[in-house]
Every structure is written in structure tokens, then in C-alpha cells.
PyMOL Python script that loads the backbone (N, CA, C, O; Angstrom):
from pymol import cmd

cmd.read_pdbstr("""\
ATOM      1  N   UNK A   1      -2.612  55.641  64.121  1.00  0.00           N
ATOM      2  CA  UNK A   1      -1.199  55.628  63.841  1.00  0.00           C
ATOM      3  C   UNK A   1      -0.822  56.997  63.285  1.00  0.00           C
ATOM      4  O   UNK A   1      -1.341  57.395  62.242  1.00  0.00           O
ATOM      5  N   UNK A   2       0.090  57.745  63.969  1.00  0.00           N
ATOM      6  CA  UNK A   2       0.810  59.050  63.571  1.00  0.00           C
ATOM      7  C   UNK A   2       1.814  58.678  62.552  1.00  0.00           C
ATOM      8  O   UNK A   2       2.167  57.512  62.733  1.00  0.00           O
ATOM      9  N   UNK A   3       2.295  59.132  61.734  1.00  0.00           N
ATOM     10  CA  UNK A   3       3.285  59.437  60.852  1.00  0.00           C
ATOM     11  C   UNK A   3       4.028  60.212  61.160  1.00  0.00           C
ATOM     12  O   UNK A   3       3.454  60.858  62.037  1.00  0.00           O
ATOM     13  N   UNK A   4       5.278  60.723  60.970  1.00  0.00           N
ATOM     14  CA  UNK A   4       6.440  61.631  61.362  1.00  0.00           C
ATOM     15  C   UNK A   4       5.904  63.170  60.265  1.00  0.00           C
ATOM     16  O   UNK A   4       5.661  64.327  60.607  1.00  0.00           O
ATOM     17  N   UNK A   5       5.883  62.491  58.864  1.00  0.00           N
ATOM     18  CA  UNK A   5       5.420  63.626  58.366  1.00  0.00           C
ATOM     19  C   UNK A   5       3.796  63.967  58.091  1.00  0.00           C
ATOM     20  O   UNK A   5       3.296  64.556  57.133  1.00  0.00           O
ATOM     21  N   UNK A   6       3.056  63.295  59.457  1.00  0.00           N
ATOM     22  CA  UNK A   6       1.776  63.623  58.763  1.00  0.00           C
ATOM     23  C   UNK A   6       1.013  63.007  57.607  1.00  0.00           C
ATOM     24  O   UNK A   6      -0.034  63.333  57.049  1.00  0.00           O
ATOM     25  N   UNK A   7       1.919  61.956  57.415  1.00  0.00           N
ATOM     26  CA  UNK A   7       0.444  61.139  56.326  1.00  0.00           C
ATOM     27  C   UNK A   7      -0.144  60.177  56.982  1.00  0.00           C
ATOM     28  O   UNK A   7       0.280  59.564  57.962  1.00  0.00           O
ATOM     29  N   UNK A   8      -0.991  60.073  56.500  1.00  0.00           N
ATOM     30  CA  UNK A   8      -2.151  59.181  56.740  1.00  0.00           C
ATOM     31  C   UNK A   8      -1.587  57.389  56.321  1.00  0.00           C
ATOM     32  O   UNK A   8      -1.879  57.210  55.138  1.00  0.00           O
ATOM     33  N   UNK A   9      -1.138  56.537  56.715  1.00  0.00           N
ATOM     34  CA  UNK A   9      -1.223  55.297  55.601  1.00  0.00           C
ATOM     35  C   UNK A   9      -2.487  54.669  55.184  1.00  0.00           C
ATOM     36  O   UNK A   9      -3.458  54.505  55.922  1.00  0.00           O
ATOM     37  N   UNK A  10      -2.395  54.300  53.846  1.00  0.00           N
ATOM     38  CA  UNK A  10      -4.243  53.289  53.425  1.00  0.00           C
ATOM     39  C   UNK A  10      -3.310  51.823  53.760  1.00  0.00           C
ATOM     40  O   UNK A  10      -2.195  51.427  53.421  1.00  0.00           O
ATOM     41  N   UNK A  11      -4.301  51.340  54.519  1.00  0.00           N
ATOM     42  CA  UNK A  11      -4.090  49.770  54.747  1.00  0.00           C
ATOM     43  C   UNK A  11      -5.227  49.427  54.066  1.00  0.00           C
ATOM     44  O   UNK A  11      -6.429  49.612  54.255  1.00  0.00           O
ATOM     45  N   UNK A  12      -4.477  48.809  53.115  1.00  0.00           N
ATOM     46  CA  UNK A  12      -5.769  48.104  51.940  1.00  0.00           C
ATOM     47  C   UNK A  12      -5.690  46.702  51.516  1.00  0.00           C
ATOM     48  O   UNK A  12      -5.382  46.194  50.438  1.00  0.00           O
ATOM     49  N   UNK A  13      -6.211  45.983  53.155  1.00  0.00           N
ATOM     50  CA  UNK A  13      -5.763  44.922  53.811  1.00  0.00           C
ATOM     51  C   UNK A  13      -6.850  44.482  54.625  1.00  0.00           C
ATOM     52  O   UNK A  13      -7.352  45.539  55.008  1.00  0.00           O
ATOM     53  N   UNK A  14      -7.683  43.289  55.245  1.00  0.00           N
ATOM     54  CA  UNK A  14      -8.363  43.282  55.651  1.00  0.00           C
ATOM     55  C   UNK A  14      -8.428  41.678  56.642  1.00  0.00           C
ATOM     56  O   UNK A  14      -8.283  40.533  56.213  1.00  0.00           O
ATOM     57  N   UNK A  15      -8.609  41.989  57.600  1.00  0.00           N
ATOM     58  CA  UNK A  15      -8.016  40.726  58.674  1.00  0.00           C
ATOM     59  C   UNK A  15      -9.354  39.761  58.474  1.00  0.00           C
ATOM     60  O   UNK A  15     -10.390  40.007  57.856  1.00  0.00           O
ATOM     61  N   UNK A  16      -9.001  38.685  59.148  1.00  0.00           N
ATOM     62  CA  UNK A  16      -9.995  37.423  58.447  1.00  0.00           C
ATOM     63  C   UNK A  16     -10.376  36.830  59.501  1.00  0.00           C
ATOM     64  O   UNK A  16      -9.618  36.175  60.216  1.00  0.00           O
ATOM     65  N   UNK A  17     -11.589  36.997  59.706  1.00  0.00           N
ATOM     66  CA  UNK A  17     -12.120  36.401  60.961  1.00  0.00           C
ATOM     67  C   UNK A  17     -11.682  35.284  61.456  1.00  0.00           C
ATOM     68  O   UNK A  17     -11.083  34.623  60.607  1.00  0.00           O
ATOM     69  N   UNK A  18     -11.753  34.613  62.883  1.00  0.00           N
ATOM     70  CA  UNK A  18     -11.393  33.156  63.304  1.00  0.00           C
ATOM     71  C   UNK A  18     -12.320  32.507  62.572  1.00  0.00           C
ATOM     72  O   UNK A  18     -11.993  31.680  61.722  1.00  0.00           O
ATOM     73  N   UNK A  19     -13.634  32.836  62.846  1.00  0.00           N
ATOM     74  CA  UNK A  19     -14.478  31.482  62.106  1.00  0.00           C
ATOM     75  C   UNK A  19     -14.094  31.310  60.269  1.00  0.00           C
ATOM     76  O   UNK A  19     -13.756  30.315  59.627  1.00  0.00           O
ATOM     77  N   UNK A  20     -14.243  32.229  59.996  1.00  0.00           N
ATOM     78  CA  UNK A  20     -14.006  31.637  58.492  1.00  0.00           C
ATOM     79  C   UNK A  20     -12.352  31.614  58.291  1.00  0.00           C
ATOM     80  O   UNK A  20     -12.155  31.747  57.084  1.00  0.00           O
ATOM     81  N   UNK A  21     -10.905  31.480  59.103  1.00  0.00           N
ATOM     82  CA  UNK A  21      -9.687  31.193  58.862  1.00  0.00           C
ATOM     83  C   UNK A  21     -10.335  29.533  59.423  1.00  0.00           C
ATOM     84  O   UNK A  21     -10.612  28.742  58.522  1.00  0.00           O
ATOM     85  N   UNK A  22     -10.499  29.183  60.550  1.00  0.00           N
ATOM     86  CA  UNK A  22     -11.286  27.956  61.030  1.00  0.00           C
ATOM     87  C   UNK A  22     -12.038  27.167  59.561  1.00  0.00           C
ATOM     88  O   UNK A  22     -11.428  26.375  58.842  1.00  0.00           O
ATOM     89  N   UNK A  23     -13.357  27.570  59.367  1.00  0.00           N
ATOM     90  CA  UNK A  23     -13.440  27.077  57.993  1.00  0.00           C
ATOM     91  C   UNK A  23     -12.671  26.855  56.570  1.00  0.00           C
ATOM     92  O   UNK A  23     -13.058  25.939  55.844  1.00  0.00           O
ATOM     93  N   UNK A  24     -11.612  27.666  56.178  1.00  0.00           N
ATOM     94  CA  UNK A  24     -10.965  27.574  55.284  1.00  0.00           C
ATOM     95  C   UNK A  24      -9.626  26.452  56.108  1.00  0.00           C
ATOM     96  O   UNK A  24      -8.912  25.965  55.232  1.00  0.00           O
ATOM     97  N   UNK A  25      -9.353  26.158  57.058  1.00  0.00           N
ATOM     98  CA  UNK A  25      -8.576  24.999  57.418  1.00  0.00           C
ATOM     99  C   UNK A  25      -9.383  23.635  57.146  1.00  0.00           C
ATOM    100  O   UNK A  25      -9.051  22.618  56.538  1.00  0.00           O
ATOM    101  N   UNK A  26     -10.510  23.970  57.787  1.00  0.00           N
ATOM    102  CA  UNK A  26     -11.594  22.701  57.678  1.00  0.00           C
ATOM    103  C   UNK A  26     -11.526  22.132  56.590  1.00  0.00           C
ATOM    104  O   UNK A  26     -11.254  20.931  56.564  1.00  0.00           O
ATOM    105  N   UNK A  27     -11.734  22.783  55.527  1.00  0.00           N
ATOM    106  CA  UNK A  27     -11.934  22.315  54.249  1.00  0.00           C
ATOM    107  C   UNK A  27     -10.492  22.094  53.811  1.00  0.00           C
ATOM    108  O   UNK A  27     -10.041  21.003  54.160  1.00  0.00           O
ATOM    109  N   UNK A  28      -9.954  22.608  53.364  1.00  0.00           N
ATOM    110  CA  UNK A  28      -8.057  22.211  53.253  1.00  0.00           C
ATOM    111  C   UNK A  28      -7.480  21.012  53.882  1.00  0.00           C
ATOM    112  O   UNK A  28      -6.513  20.377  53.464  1.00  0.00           O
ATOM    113  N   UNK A  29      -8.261  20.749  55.050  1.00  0.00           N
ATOM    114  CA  UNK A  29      -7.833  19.554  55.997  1.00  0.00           C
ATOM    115  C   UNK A  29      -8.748  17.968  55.149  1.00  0.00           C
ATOM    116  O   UNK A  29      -8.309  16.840  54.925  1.00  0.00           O
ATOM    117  N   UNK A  30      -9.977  18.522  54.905  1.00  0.00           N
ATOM    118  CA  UNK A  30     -11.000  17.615  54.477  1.00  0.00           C
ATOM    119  C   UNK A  30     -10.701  17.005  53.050  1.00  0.00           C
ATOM    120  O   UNK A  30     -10.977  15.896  52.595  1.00  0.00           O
ATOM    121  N   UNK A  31     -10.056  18.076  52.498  1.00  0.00           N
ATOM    122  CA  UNK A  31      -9.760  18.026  51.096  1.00  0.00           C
ATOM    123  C   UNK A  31      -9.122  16.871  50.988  1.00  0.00           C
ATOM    124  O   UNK A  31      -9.537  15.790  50.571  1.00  0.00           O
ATOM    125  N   UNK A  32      -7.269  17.419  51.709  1.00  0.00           N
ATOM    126  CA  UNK A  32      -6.302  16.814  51.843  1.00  0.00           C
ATOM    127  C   UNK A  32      -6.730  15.374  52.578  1.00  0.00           C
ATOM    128  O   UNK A  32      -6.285  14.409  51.956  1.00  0.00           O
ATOM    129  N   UNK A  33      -7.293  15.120  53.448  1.00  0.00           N
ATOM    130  CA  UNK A  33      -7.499  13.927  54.078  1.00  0.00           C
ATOM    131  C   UNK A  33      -8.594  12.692  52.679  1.00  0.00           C
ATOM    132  O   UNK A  33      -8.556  11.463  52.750  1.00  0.00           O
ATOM    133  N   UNK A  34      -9.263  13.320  51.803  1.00  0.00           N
ATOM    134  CA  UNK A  34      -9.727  12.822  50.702  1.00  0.00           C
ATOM    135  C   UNK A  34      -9.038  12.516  49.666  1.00  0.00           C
ATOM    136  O   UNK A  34      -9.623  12.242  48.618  1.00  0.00           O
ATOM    137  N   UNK A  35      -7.568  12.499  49.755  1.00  0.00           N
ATOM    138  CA  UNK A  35      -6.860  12.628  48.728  1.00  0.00           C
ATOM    139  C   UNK A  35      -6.237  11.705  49.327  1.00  0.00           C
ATOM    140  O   UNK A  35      -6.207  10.730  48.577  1.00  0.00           O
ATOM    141  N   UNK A  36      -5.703  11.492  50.320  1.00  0.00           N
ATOM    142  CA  UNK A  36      -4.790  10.565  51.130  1.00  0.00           C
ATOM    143  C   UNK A  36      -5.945   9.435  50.659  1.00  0.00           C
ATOM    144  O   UNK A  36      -5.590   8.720  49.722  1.00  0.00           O
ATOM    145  N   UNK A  37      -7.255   9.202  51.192  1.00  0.00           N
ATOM    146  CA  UNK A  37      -7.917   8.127  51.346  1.00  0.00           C
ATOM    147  C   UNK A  37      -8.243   7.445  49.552  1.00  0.00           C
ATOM    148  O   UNK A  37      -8.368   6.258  49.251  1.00  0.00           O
ATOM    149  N   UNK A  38      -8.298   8.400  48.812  1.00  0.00           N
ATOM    150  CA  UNK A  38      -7.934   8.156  47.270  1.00  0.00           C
ATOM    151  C   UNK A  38      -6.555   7.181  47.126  1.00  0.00           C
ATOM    152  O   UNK A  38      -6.561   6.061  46.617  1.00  0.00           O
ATOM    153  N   UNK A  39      -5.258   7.935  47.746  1.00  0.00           N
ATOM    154  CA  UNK A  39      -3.971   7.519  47.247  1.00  0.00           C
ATOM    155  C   UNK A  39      -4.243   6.235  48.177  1.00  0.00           C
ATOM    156  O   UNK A  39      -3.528   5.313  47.783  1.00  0.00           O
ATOM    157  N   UNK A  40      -4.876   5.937  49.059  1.00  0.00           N
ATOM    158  CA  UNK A  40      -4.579   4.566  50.065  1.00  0.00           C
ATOM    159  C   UNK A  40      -5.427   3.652  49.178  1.00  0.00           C
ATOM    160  O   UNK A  40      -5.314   2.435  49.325  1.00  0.00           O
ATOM    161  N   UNK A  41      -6.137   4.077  48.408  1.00  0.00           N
ATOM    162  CA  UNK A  41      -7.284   2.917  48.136  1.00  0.00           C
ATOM    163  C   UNK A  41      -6.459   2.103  46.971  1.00  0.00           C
ATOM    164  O   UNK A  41      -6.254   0.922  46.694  1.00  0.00           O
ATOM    165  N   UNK A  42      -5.982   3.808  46.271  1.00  0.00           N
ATOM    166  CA  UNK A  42      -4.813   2.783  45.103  1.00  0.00           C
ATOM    167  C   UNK A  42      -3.876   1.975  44.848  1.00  0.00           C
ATOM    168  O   UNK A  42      -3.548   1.335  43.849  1.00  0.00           O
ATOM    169  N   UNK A  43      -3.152   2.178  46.756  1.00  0.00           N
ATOM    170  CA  UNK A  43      -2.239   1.431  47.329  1.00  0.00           C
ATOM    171  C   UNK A  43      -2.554   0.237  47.114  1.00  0.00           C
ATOM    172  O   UNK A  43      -2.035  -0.629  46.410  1.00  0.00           O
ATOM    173  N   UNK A  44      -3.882   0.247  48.093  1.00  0.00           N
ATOM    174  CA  UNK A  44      -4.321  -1.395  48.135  1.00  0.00           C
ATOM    175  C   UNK A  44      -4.564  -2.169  46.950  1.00  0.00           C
ATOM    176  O   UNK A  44      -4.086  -3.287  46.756  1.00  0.00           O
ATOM    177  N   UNK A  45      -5.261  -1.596  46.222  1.00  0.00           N
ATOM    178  CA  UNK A  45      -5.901  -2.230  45.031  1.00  0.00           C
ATOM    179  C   UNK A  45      -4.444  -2.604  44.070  1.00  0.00           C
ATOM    180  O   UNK A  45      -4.497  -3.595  43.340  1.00  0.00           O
ATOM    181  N   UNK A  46      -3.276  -1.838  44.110  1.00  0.00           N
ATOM    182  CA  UNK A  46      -2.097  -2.302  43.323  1.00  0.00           C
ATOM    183  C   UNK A  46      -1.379  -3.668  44.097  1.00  0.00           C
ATOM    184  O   UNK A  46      -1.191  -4.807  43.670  1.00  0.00           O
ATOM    185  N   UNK A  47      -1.117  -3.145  45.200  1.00  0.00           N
ATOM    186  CA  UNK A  47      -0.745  -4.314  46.166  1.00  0.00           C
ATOM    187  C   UNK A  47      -1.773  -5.671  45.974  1.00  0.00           C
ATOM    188  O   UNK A  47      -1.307  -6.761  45.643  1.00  0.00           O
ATOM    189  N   UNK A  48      -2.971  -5.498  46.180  1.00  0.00           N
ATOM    190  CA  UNK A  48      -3.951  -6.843  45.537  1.00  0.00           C
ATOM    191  C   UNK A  48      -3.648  -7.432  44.237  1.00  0.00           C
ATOM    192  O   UNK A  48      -3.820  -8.645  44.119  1.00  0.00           O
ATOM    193  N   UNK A  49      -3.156  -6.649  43.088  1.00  0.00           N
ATOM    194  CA  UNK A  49      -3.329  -6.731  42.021  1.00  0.00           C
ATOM    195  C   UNK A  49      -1.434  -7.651  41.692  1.00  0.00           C
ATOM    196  O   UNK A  49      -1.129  -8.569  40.932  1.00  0.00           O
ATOM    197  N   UNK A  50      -0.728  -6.960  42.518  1.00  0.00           N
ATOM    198  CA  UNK A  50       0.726  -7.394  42.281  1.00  0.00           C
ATOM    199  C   UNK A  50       0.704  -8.855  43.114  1.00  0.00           C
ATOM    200  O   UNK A  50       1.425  -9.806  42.812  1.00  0.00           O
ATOM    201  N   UNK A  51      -0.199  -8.850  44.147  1.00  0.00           N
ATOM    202  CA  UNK A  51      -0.379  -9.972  44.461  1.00  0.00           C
ATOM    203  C   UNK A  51      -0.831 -11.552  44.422  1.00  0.00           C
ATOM    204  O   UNK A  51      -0.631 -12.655  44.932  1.00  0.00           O
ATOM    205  N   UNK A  52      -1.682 -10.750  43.315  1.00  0.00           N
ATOM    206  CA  UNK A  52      -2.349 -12.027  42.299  1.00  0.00           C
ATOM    207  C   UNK A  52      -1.623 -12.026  41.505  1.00  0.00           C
ATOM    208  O   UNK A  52      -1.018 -13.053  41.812  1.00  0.00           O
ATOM    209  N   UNK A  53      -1.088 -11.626  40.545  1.00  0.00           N
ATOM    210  CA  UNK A  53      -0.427 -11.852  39.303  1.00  0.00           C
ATOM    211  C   UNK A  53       1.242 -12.315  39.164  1.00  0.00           C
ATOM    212  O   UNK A  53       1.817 -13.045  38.357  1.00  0.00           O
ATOM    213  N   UNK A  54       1.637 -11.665  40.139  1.00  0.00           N
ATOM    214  CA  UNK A  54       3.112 -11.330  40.228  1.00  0.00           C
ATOM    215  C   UNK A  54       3.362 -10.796  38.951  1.00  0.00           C
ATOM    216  O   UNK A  54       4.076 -11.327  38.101  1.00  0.00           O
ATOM    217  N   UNK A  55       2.595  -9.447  38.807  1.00  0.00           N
ATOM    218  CA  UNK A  55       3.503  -8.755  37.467  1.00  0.00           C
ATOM    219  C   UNK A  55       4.452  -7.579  37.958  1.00  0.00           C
ATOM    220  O   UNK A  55       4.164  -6.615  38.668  1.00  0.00           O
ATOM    221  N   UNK A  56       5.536  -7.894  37.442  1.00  0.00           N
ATOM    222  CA  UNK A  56       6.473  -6.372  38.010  1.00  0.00           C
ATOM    223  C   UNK A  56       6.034  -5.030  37.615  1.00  0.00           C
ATOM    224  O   UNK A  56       6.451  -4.166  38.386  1.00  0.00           O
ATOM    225  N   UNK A  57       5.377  -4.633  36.726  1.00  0.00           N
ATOM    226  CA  UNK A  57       4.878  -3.429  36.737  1.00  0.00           C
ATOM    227  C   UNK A  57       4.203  -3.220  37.722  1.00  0.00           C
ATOM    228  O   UNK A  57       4.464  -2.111  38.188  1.00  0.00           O
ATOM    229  N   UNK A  58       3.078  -4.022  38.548  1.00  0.00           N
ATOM    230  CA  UNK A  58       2.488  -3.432  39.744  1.00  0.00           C
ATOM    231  C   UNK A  58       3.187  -3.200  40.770  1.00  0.00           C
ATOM    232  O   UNK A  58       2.809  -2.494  41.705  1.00  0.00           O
ATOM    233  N   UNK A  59       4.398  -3.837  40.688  1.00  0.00           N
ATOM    234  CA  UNK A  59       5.454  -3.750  41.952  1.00  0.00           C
ATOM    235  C   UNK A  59       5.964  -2.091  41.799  1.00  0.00           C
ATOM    236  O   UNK A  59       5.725  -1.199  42.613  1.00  0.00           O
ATOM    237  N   UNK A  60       6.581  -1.988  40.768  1.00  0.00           N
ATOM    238  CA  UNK A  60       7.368  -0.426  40.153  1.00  0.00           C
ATOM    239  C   UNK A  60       5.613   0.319  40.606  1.00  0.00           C
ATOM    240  O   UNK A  60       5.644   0.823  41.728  1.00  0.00           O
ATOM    241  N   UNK A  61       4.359   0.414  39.976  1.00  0.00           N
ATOM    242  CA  UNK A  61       3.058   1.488  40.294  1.00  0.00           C
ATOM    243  C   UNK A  61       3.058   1.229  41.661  1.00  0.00           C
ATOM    244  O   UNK A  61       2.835   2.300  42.227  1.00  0.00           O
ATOM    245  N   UNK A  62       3.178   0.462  42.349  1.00  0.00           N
ATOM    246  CA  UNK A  62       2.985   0.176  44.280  1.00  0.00           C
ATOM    247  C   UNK A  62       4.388   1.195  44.759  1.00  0.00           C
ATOM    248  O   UNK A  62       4.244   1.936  45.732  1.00  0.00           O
ATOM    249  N   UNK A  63       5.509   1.172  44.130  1.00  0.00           N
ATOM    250  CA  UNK A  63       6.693   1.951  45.004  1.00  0.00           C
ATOM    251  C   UNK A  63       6.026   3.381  44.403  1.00  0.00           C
ATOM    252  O   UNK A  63       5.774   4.276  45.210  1.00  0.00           O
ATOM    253  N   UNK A  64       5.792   3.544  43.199  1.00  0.00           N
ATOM    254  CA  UNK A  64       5.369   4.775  43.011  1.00  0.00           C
ATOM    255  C   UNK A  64       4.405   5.576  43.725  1.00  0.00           C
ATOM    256  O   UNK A  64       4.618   6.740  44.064  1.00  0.00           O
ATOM    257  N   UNK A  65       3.197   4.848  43.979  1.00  0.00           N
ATOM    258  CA  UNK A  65       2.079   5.338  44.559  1.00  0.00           C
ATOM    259  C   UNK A  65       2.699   5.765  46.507  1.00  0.00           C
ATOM    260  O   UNK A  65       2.622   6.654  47.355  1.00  0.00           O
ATOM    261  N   UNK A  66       3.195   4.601  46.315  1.00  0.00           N
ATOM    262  CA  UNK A  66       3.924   5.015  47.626  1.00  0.00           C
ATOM    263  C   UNK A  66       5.070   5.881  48.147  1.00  0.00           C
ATOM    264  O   UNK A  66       5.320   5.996  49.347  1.00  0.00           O
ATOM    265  N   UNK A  67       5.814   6.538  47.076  1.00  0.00           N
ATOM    266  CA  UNK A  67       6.482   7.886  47.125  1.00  0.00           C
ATOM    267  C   UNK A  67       5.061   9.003  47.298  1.00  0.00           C
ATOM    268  O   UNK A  67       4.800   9.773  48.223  1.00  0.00           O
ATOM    269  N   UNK A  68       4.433   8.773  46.231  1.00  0.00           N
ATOM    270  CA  UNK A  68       3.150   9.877  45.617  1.00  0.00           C
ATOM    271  C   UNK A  68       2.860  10.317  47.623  1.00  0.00           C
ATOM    272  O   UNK A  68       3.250  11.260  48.311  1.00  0.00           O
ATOM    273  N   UNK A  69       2.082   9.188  47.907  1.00  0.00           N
ATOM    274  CA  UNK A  69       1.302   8.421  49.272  1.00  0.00           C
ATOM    275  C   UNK A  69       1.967   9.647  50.389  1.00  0.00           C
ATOM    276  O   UNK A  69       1.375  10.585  50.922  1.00  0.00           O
ATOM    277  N   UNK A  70       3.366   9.246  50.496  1.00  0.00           N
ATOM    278  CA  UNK A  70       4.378   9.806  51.369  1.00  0.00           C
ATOM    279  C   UNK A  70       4.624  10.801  51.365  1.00  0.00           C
ATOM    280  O   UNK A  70       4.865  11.417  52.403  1.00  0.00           O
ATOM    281  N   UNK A  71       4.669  11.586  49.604  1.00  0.00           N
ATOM    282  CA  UNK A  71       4.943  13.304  49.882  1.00  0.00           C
ATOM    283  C   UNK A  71       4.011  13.641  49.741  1.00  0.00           C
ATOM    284  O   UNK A  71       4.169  14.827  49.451  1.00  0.00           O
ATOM    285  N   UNK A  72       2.475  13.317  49.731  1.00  0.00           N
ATOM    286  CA  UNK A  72       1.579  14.325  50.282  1.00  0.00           C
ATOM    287  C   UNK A  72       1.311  14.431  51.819  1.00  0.00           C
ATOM    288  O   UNK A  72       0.897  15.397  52.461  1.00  0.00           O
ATOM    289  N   UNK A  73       1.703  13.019  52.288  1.00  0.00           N
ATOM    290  CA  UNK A  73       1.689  13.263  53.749  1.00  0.00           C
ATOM    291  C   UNK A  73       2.366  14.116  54.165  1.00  0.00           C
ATOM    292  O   UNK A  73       1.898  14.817  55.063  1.00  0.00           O
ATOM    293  N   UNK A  74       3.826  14.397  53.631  1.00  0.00           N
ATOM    294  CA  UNK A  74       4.681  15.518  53.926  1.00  0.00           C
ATOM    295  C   UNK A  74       4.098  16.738  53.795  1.00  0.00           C
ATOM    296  O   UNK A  74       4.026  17.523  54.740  1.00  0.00           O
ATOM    297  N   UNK A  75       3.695  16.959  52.759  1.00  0.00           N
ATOM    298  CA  UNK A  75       2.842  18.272  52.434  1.00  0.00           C
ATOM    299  C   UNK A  75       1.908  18.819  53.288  1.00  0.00           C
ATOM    300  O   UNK A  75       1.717  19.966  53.693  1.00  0.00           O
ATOM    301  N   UNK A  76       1.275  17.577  53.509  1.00  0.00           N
ATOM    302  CA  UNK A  76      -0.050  18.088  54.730  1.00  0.00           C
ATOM    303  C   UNK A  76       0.897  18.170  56.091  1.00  0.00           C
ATOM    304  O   UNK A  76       0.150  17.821  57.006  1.00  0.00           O
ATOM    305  N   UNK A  77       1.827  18.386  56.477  1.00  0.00           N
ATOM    306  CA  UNK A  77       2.936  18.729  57.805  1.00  0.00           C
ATOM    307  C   UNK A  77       1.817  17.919  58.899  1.00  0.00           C
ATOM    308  O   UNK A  77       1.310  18.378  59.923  1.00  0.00           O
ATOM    309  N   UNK A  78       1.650  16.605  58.301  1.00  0.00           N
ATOM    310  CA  UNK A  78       1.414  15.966  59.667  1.00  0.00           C
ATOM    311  C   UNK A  78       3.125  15.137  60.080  1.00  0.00           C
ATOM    312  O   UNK A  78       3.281  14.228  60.895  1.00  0.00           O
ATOM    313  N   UNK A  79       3.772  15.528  59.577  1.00  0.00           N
ATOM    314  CA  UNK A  79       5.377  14.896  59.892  1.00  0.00           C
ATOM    315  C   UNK A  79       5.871  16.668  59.978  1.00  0.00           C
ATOM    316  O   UNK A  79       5.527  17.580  59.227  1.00  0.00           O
ATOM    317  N   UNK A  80       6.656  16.704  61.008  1.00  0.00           N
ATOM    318  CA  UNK A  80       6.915  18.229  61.174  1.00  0.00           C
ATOM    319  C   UNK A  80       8.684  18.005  61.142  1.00  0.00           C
ATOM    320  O   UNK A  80       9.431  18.977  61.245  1.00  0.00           O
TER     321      UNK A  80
END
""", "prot")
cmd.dss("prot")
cmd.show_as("cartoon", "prot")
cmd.util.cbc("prot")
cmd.orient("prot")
């Protein structure tokens, strides 16, 4: 790359291979998909729990978990 007046630029910057941009998705994906399977388990187990008892607090922790549930799905842009 020429410059008009002759300088040099420092690119002090360094591009990132496919395989390890590939690996750093992998894991971000793995992460996130472990976190979903966390928030689903809590789903269930509140939903079981509101189901035996009929206590309204598990009803209010079940809508909650299920906002929680929903905007990480958002987050992970599997809804585009």
C-alpha cells in the first residue's frame, strides 16, 4: 500500500484464521446451547412443581424463567 505522502501505515492488527474463528463459534455455540438446556430443565422442574402443589409463586418463577428461556434464545439469533 502507497501513501500519497510516503508513509508507511503500521497495521497493528492481525487476521484470525478460519479454523480457530470456526472454533471460537464452536464453543460460543456449545456454551450457549448449555445454558438453554440449564434454563429448559428449570422450566420443567417449576412447571412439575406448580403442578403438584398449585402454588402461585411457581406459576409467577415458570413466566419468569420463561421470559429468561426466550431472551436468550433471542440472543443466540436463532430467531433473526
Amino acid at each position: 500500500m502507497h501513501h500519497t505522502k510516503h508513509y508507511q501505515p503500521v497495521f497493528d492488527f492481525t487476521l484470525q484464521t478460519r479454523r480457530s474463528y470456526y472454533q471460537t463459534v464452536r464453543l460460543k455455540e456449545s456454551l450457549n446451547s448449555a445454558l438453554q438446556g440449564a434454563v429448559g430443565i428449570f422450566f420443567v422442574y417449576t412447571l412439575l412443581s406448580w403442578l403438584v402443589t398449585r402454588y402461585r409463586l411457581y406459576l409467577w418463577l415458570l413466566v419468569f424463567v420463561t421470559g429468561v428461556g426466550l431472551y436468550a434464545i433471542k440472543l443466540c439469533r436463532l430467531f433473526h
